[in-house]
Predicted model as a PDB file, atoms N, CA, C, CB and O in Angstrom, pLDDT in the B-factor column:
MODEL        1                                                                  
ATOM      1  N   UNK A   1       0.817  -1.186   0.000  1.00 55.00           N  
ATOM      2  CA  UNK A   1       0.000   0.000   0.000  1.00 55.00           C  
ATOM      3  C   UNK A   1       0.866   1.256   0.000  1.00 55.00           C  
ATOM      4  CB  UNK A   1      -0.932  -0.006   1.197  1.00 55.00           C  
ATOM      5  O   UNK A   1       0.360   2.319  -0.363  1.00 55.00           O  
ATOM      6  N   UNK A   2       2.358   1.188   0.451  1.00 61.00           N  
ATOM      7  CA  UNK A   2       2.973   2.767   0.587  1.00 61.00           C  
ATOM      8  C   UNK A   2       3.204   2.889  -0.660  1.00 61.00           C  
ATOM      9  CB  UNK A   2       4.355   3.132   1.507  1.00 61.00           C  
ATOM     10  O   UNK A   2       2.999   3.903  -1.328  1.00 61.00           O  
ATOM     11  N   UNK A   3       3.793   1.511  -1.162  1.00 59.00           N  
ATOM     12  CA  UNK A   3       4.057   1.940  -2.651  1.00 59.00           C  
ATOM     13  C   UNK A   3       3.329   2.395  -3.860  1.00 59.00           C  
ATOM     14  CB  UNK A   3       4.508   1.120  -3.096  1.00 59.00           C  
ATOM     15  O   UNK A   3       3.710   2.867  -4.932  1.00 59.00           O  
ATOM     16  N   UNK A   4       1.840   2.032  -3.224  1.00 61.00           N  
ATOM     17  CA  UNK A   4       1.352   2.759  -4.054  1.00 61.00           C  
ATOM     18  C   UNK A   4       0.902   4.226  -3.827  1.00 61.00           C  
ATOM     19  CB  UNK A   4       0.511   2.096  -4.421  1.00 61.00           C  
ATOM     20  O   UNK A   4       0.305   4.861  -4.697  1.00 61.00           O  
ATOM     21  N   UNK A   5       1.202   4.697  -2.689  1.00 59.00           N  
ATOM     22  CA  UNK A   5       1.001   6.427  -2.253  1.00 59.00           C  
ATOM     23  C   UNK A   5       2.147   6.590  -2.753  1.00 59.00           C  
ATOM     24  CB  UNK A   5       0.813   7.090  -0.561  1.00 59.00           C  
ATOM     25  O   UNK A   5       2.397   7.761  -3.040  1.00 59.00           O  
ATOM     26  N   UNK A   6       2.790   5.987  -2.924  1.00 58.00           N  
ATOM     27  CA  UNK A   6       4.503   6.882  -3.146  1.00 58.00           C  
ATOM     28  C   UNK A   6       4.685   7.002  -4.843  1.00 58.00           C  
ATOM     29  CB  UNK A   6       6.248   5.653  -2.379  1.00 58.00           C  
ATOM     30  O   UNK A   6       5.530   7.678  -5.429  1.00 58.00           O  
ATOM     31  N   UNK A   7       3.981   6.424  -5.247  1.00 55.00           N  
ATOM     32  CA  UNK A   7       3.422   6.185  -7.124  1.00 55.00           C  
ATOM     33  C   UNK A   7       3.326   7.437  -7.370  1.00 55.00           C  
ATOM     34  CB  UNK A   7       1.753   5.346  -7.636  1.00 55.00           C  
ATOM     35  O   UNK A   7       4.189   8.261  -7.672  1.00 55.00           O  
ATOM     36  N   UNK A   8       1.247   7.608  -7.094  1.00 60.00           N  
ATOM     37  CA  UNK A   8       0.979   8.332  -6.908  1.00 60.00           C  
ATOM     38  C   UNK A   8       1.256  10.156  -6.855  1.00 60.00           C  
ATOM     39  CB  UNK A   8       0.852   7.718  -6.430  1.00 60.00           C  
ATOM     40  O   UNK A   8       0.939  11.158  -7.495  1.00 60.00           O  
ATOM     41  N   UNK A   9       2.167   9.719  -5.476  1.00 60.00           N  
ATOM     42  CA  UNK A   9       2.193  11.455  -4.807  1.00 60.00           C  
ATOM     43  C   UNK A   9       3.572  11.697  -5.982  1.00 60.00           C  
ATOM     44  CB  UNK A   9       2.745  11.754  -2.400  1.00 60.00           C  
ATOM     45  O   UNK A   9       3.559  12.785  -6.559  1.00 60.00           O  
ATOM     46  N   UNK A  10       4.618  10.815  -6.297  1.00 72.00           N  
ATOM     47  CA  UNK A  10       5.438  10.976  -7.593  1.00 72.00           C  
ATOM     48  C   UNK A  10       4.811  11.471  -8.876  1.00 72.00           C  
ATOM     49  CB  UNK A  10       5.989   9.714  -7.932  1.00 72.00           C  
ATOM     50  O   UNK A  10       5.422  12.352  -9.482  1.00 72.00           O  
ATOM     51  N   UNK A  11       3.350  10.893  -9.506  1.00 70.00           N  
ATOM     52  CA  UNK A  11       3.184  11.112 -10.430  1.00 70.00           C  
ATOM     53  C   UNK A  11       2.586  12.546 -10.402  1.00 70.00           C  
ATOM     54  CB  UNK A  11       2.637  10.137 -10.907  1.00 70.00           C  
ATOM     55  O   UNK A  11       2.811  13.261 -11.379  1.00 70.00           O  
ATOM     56  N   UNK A  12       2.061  12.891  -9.673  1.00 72.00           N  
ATOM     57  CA  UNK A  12       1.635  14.244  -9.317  1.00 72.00           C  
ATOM     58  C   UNK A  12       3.122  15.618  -9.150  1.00 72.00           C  
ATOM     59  CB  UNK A  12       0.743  13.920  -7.693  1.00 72.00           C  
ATOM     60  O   UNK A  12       3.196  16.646  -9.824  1.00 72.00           O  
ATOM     61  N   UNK A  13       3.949  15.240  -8.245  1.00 75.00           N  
ATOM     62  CA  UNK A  13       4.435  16.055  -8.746  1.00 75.00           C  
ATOM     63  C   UNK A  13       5.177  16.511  -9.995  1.00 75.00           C  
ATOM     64  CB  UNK A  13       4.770  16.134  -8.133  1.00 75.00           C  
ATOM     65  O   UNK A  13       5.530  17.571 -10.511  1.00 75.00           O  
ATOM     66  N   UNK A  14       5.246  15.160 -10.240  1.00 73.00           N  
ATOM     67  CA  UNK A  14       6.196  15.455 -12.080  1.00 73.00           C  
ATOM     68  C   UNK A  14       5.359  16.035 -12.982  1.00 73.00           C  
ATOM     69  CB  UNK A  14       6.721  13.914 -13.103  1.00 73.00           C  
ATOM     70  O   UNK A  14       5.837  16.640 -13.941  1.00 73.00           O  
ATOM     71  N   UNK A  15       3.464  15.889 -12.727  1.00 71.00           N  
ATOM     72  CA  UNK A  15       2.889  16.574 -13.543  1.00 71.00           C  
ATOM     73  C   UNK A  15       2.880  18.365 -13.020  1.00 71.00           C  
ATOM     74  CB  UNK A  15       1.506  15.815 -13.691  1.00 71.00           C  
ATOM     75  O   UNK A  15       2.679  19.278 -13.821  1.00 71.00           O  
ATOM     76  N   UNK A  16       3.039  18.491 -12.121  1.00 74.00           N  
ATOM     77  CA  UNK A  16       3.128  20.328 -11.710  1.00 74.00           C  
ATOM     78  C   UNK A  16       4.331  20.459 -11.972  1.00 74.00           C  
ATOM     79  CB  UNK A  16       2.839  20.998 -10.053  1.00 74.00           C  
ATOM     80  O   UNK A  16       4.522  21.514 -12.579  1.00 74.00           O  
ATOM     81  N   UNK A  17       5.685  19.596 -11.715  1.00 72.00           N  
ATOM     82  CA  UNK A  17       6.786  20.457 -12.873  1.00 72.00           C  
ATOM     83  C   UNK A  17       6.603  20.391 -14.125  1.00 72.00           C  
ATOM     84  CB  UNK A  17       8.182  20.054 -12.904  1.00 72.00           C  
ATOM     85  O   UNK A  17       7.110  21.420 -14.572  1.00 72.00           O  
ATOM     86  N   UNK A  18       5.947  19.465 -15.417  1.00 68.00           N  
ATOM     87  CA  UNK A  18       5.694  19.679 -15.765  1.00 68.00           C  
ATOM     88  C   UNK A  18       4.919  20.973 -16.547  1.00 68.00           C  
ATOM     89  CB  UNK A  18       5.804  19.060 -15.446  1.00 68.00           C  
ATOM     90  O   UNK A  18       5.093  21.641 -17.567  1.00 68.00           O  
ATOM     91  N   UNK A  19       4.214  20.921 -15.725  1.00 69.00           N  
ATOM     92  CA  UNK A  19       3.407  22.263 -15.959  1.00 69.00           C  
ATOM     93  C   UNK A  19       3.727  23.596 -15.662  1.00 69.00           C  
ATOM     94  CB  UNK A  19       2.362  22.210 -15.376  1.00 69.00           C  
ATOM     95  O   UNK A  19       3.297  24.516 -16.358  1.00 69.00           O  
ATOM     96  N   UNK A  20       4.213  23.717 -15.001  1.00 66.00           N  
ATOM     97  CA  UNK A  20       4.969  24.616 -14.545  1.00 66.00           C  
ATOM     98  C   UNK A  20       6.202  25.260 -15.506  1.00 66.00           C  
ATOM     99  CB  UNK A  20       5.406  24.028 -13.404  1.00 66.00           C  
ATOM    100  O   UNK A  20       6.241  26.427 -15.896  1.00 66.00           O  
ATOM    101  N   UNK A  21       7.148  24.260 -15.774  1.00 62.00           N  
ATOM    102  CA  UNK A  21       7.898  24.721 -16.848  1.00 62.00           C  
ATOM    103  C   UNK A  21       7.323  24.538 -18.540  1.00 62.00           C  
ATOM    104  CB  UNK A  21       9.204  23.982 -16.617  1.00 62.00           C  
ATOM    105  O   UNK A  21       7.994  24.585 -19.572  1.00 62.00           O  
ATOM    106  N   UNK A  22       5.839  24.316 -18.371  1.00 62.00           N  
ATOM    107  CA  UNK A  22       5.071  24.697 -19.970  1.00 62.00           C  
ATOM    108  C   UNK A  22       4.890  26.376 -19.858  1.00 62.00           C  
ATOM    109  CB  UNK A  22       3.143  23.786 -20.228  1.00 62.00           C  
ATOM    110  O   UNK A  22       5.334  27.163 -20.694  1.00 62.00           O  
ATOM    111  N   UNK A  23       4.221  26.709 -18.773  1.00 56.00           N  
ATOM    112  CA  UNK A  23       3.918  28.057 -18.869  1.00 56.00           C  
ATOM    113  C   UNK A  23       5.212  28.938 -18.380  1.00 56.00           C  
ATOM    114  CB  UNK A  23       2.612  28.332 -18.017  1.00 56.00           C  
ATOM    115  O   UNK A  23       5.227  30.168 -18.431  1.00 56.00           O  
ATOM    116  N   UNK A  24       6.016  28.341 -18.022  1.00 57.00           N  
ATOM    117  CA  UNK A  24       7.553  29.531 -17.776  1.00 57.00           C  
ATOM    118  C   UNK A  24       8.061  29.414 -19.619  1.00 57.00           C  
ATOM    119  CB  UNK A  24       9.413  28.546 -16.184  1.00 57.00           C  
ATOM    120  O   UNK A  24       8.125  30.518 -20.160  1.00 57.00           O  
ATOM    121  N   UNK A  25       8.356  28.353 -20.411  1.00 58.00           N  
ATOM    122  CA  UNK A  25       8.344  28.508 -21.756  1.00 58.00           C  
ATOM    123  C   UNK A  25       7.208  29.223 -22.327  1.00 58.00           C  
ATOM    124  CB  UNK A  25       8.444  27.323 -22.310  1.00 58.00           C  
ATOM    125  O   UNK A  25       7.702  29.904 -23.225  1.00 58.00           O  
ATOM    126  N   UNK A  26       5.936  29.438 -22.289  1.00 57.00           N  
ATOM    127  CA  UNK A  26       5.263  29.469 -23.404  1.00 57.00           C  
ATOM    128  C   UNK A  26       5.152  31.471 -22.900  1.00 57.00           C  
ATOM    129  CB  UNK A  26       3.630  28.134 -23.525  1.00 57.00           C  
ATOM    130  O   UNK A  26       4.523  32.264 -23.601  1.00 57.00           O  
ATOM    131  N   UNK A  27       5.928  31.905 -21.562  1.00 58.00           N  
ATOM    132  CA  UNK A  27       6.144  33.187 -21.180  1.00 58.00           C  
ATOM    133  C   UNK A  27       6.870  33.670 -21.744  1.00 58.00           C  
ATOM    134  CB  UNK A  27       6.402  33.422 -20.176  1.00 58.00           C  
ATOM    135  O   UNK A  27       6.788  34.759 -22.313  1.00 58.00           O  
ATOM    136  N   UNK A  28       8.378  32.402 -21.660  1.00 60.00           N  
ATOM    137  CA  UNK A  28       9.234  33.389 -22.806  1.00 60.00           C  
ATOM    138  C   UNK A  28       9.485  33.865 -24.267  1.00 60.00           C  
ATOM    139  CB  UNK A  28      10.107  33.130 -22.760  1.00 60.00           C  
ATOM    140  O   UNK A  28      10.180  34.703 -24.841  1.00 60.00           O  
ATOM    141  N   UNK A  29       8.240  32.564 -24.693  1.00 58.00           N  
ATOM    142  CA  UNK A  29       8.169  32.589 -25.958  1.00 58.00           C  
ATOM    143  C   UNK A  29       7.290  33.834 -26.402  1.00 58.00           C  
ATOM    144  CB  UNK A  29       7.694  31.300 -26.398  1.00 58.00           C  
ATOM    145  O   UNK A  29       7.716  34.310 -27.455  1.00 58.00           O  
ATOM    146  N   UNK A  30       6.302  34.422 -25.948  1.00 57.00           N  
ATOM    147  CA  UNK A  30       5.461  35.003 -26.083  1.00 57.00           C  
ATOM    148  C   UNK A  30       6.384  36.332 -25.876  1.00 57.00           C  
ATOM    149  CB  UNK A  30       4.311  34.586 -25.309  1.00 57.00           C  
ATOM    150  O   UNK A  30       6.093  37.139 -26.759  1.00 57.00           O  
ATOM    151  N   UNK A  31       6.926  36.600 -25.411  1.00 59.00           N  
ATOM    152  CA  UNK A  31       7.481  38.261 -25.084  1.00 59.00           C  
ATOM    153  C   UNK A  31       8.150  38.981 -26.122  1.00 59.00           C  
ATOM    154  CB  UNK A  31       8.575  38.351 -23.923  1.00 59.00           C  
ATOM    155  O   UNK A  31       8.277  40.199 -26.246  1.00 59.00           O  
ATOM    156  N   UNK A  32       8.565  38.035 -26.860  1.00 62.00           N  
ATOM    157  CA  UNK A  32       9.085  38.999 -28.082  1.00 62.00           C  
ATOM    158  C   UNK A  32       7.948  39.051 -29.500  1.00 62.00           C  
ATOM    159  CB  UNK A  32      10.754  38.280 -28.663  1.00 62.00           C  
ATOM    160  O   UNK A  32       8.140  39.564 -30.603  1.00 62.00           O  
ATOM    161  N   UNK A  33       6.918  38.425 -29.056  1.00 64.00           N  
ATOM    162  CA  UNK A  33       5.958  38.594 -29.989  1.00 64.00           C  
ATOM    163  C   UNK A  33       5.212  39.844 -29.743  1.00 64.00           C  
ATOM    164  CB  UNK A  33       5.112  37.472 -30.026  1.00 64.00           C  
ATOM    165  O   UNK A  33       4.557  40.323 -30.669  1.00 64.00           O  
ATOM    166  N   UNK A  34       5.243  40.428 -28.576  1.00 72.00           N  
ATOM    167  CA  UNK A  34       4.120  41.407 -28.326  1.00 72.00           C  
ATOM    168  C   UNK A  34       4.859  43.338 -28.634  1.00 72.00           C  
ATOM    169  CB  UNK A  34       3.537  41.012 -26.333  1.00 72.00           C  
ATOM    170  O   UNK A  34       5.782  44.046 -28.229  1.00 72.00           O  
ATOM    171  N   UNK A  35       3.875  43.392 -29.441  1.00 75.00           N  
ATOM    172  CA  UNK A  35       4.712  44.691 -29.915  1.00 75.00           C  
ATOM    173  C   UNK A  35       3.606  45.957 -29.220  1.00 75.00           C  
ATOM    174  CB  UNK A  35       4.910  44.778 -32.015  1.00 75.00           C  
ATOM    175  O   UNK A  35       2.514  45.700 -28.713  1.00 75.00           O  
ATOM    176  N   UNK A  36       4.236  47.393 -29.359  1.00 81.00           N  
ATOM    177  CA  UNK A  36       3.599  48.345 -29.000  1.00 81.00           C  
ATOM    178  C   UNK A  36       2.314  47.993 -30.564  1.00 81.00           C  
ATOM    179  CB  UNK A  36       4.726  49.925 -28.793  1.00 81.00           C  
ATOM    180  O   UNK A  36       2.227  47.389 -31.633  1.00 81.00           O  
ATOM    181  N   UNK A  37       1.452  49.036 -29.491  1.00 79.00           N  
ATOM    182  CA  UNK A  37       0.531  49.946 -30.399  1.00 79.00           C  
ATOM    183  C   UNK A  37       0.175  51.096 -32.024  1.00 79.00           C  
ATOM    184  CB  UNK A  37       0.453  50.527 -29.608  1.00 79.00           C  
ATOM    185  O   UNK A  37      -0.057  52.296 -32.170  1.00 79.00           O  
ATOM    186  N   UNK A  38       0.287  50.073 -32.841  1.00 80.00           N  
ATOM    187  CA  UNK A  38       0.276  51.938 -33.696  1.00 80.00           C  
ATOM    188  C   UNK A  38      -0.989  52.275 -34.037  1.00 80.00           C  
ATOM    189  CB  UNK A  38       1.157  52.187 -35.369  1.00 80.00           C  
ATOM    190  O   UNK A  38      -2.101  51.773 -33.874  1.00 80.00           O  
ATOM    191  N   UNK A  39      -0.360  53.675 -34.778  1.00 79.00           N  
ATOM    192  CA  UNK A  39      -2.003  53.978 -34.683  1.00 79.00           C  
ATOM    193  C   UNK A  39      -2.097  54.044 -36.304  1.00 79.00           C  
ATOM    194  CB  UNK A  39      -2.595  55.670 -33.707  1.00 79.00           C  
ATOM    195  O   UNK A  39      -1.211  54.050 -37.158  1.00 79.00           O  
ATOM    196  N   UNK A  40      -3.913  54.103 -36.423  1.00 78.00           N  
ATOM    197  CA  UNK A  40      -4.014  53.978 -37.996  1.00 78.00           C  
ATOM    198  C   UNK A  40      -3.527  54.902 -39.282  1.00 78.00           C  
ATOM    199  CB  UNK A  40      -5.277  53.929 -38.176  1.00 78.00           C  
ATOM    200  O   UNK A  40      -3.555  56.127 -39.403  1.00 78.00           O  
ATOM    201  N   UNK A  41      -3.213  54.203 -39.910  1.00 85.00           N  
ATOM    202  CA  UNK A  41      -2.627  55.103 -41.023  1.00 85.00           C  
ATOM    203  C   UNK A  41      -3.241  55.857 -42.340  1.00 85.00           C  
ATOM    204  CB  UNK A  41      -1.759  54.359 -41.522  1.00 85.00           C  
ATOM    205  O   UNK A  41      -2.676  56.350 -43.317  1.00 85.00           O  
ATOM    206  N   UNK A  42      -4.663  55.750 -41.972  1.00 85.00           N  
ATOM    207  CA  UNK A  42      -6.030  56.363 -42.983  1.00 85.00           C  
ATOM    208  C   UNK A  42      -5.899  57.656 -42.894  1.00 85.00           C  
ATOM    209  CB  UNK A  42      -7.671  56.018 -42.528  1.00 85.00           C  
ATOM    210  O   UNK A  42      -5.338  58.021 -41.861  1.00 85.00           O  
ATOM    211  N   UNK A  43      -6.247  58.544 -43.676  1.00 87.00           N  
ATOM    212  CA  UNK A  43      -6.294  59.774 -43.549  1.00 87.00           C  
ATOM    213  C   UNK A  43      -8.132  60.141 -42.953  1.00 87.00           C  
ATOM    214  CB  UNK A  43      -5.726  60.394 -45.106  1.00 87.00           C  
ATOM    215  O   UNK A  43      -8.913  59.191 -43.008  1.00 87.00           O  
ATOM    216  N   UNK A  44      -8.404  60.850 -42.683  1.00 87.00           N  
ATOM    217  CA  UNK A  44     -10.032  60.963 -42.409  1.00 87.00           C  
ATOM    218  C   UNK A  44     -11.077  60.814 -43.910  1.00 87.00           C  
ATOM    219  CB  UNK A  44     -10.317  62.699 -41.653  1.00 87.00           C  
ATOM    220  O   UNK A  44     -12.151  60.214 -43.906  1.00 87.00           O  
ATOM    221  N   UNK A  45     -10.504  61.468 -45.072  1.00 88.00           N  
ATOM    222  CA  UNK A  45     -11.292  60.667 -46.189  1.00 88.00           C  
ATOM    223  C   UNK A  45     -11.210  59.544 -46.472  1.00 88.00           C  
ATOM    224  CB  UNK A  45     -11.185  61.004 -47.225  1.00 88.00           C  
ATOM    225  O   UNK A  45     -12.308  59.090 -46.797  1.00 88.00           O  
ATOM    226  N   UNK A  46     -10.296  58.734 -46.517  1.00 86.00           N  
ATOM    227  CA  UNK A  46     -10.016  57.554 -46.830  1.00 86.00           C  
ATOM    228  C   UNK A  46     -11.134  56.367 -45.635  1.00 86.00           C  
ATOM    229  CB  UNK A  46      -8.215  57.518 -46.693  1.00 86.00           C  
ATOM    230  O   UNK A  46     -11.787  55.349 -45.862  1.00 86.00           O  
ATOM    231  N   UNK A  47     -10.868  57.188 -44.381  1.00 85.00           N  
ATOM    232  CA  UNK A  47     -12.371  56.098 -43.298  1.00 85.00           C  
ATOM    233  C   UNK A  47     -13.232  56.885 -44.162  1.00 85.00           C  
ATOM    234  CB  UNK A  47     -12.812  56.353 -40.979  1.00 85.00           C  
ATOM    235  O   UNK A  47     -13.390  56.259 -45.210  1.00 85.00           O  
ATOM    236  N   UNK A  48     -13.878  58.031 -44.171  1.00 87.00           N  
ATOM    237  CA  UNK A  48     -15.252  58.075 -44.549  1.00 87.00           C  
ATOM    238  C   UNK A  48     -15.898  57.814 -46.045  1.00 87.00           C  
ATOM    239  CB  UNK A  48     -15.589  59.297 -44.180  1.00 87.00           C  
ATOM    240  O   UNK A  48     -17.036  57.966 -46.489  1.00 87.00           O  
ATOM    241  N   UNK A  49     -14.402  57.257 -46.740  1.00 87.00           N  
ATOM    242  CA  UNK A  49     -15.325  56.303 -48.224  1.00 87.00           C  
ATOM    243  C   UNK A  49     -16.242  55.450 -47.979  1.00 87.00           C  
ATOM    244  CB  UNK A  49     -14.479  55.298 -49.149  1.00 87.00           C  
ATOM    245  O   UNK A  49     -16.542  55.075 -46.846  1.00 87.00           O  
ATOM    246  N   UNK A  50     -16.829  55.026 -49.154  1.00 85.00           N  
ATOM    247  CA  UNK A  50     -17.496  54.077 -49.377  1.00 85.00           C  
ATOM    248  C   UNK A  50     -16.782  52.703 -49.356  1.00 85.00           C  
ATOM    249  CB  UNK A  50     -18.071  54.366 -50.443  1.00 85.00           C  
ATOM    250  O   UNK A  50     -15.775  52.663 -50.064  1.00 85.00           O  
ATOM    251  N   UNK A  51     -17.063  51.697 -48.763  1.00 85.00           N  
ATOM    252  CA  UNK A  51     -16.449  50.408 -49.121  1.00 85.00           C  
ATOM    253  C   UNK A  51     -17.255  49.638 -49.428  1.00 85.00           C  
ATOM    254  CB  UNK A  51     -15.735  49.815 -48.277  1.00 85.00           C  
ATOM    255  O   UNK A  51     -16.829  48.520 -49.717  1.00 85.00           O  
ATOM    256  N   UNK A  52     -18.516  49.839 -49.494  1.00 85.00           N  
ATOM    257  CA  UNK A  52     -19.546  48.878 -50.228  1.00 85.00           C  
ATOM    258  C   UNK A  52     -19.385  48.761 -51.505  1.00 85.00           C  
ATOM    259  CB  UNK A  52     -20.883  49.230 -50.114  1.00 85.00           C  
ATOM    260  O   UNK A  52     -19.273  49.881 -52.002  1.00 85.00           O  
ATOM    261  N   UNK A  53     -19.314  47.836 -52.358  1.00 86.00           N  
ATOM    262  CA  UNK A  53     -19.792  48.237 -54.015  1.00 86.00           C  
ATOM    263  C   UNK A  53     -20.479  47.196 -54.547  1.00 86.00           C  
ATOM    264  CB  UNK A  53     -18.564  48.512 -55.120  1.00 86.00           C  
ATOM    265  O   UNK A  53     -20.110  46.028 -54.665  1.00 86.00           O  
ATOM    266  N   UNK A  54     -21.502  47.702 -54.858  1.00 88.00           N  
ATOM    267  CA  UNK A  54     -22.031  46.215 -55.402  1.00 88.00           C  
ATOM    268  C   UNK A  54     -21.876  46.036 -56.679  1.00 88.00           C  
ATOM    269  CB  UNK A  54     -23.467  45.910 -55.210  1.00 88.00           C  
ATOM    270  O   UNK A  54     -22.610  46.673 -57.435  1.00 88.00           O  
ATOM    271  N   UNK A  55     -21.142  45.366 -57.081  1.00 92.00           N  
ATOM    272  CA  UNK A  55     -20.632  44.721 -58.135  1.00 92.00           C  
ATOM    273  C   UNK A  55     -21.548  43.928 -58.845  1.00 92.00           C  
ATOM    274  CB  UNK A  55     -19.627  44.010 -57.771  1.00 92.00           C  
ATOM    275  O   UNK A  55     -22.760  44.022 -58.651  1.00 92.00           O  
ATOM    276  N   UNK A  56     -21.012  43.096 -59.716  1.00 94.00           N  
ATOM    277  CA  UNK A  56     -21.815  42.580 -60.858  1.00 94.00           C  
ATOM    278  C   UNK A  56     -22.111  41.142 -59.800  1.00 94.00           C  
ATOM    279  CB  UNK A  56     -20.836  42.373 -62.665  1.00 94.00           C  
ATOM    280  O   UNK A  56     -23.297  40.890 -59.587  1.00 94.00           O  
ATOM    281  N   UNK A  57     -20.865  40.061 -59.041  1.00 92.00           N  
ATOM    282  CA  UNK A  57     -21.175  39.208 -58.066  1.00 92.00           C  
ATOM    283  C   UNK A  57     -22.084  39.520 -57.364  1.00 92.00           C  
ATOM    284  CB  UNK A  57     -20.333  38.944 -57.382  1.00 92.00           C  
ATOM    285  O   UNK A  57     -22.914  38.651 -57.098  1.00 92.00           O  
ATOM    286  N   UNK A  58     -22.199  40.489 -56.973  1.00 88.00           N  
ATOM    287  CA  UNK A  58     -22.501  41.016 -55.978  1.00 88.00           C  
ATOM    288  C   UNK A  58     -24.141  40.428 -55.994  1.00 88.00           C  
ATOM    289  CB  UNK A  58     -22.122  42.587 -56.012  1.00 88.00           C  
ATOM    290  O   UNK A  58     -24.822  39.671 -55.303  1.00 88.00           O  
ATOM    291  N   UNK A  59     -24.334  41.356 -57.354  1.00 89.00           N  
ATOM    292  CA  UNK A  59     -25.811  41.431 -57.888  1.00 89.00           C  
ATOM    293  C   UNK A  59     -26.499  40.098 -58.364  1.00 89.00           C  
ATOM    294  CB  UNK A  59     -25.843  42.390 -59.112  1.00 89.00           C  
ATOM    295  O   UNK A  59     -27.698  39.934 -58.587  1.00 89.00           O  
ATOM    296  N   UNK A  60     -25.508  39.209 -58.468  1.00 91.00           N  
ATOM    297  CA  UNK A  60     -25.884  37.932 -59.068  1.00 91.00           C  
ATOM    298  C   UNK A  60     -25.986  37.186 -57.800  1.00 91.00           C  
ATOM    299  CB  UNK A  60     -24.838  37.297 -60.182  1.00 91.00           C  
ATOM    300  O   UNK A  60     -27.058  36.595 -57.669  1.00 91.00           O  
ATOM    301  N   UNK A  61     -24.955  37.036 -56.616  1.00 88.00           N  
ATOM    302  CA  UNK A  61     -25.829  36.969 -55.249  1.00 88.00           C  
ATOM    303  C   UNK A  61     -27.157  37.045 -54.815  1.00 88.00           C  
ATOM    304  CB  UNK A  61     -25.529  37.726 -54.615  1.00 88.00           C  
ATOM    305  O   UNK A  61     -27.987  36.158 -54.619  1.00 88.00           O  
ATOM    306  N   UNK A  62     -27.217  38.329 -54.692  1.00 86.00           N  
ATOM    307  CA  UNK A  62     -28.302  38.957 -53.799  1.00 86.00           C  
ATOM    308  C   UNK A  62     -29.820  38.063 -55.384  1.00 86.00           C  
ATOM    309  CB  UNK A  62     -27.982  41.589 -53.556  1.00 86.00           C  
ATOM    310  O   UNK A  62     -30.956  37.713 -55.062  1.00 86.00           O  
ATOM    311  N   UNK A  63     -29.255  37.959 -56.852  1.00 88.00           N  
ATOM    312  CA  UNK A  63     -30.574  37.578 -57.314  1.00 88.00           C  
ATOM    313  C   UNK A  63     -30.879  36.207 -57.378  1.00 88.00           C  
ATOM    314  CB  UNK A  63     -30.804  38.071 -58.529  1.00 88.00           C  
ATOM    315  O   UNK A  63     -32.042  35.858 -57.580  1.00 88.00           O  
ATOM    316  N   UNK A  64     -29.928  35.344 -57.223  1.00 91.00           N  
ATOM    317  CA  UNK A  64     -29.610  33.852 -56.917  1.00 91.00           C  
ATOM    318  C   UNK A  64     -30.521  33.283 -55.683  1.00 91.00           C  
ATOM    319  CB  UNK A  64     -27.965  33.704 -56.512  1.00 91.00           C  
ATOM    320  O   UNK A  64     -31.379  32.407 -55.800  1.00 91.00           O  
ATOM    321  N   UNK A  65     -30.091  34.086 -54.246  1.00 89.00           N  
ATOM    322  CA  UNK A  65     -30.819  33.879 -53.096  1.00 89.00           C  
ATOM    323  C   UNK A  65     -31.991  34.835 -53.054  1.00 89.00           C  
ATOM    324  CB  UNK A  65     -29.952  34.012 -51.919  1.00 89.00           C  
ATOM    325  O   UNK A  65     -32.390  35.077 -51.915  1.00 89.00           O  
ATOM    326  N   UNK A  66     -32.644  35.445 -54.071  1.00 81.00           N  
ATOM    327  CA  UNK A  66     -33.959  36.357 -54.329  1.00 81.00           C  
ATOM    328  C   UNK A  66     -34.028  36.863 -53.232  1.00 81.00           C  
ATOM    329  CB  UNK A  66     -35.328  35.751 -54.718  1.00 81.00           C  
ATOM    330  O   UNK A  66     -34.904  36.615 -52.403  1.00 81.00           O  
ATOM    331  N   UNK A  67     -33.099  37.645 -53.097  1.00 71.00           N  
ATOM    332  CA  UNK A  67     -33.195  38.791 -51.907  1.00 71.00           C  
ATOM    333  C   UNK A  67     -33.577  40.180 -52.936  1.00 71.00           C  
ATOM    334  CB  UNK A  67     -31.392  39.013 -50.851  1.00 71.00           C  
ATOM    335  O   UNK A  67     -33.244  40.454 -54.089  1.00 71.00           O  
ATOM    336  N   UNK A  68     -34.543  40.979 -51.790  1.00 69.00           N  
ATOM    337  CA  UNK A  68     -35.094  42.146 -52.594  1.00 69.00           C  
ATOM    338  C   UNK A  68     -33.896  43.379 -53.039  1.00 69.00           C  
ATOM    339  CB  UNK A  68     -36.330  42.845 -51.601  1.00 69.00           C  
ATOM    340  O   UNK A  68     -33.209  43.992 -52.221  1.00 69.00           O  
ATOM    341  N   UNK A  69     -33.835  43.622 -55.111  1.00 59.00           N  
ATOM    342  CA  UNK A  69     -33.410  44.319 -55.125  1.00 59.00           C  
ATOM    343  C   UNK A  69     -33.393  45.913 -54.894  1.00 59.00           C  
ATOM    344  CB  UNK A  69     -33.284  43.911 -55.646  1.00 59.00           C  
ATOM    345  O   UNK A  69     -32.359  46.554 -55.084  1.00 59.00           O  
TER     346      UNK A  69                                                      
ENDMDL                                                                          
END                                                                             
C-alpha cells in the first residue's frame, strides 16, 4: 500500500513540474511577440469612403438567393 502512495504522490508532482515549466516557456516565448501599439494610417477621407460596391457578383448573389433588389 505505501508503494502505491509513493506512485501516486510521484506522479503528481512530475505533472506540476511539468506544468509549470510549460507556462515559464510558453512566457518566454510570447514576449518577443508582443509589440507596442500603432495607430491607424487612414487619412479621415479615406475612413469616410465608401467600401460597399455592389458589383456585378454582388448582384448575381443577392438575385440567386432572391433577396429584394
Amino acid at each position: 500500500m505505501r508503494d502505491e502512495q509513493r506512485t501516486t504522490v510521484g506522479r503528481r508532482d512530475f505533472l506540476r513540474k511539468v506544468g509549470i515549466g510549460t507556462v515559464g516557456a510558453g512566457a518566454t516565448l510570447a514576449t518577443p511577440l508582443i509589440t507596442p501599439a500603432q495607430a491607424d494610417s487612414e487619412t479621415d477621407d479615406e475612413k469616410r469612403k465608401a467600401r460597399y460596391k455592389e458589383t456585378d457578383h454582388v448582384k448575381a448573389y443577392y438575385r440567386v438567393n432572391r433577396y429584394p433588389g
